[in-house]
C-alpha positions as a printed Julia matrix, in Angstrom:
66×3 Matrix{Float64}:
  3.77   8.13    6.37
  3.14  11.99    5.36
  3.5   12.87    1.77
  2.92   9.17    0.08
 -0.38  10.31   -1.1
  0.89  11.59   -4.13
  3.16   8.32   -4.48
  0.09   6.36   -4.4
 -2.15   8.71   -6.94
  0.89   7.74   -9.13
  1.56   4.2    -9.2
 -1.93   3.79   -9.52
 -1.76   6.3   -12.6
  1.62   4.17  -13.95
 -0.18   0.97  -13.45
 -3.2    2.3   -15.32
 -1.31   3.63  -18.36
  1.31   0.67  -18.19
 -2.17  -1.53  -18.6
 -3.48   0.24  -21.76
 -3.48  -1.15  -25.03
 -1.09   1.96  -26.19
  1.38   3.24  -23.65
  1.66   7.08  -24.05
  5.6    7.23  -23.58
  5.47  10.66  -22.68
  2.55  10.27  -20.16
  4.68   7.43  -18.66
  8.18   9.81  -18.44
  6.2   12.15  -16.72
  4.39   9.92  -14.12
  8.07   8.58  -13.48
  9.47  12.1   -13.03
  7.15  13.01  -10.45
  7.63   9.5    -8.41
 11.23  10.1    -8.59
 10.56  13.89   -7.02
  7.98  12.58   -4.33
 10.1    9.19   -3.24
 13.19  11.88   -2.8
 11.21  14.15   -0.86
  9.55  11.31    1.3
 12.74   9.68    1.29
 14.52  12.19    3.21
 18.09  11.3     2.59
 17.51   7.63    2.55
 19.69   6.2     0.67
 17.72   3.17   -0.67
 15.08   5.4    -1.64
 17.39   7.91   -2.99
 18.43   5.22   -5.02
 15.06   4.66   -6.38
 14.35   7.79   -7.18
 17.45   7.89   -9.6
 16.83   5.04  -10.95
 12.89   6.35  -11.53
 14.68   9.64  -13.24
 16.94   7.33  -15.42
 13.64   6.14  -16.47
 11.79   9.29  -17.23
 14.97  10.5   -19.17
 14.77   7.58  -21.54
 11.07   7.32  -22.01
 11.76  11.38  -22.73
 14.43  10.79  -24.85
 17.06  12.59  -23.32
């Protein structure tokens, strides 16, 4: 599927910083930002993946503080 490269470099980013002994918050908003922008654009209207990528944002907001 084109464009899950970056999806992939992510989650494998996420899982690495989700694994550390100290979780960098902001690190971890900003990994979940991104997602949420590639899944939409991969997603293409999808609605289950449109979904996701809110719920990725919601995420990103809170770990941000916003």
């Amino acid at each position: 599927m084109d464009g899950t490269d970056g999806i992939v470099s992510n989650l494998r980013s996420l899982k690495d910083e989700l694994g550390a002994g100290s979780i960098d918050g902001p690190r971890v908003s900003s990994l979940l930002s991104e997602l949420a922008s590639d899944t939409r654009e991969v997603g293409a209207g999808n609605q289950g993946l449109t979904m996701l990528a809110s719920a990725l944002d919601a995420g990103a907001s809170k770990l941000g503080g916003q």
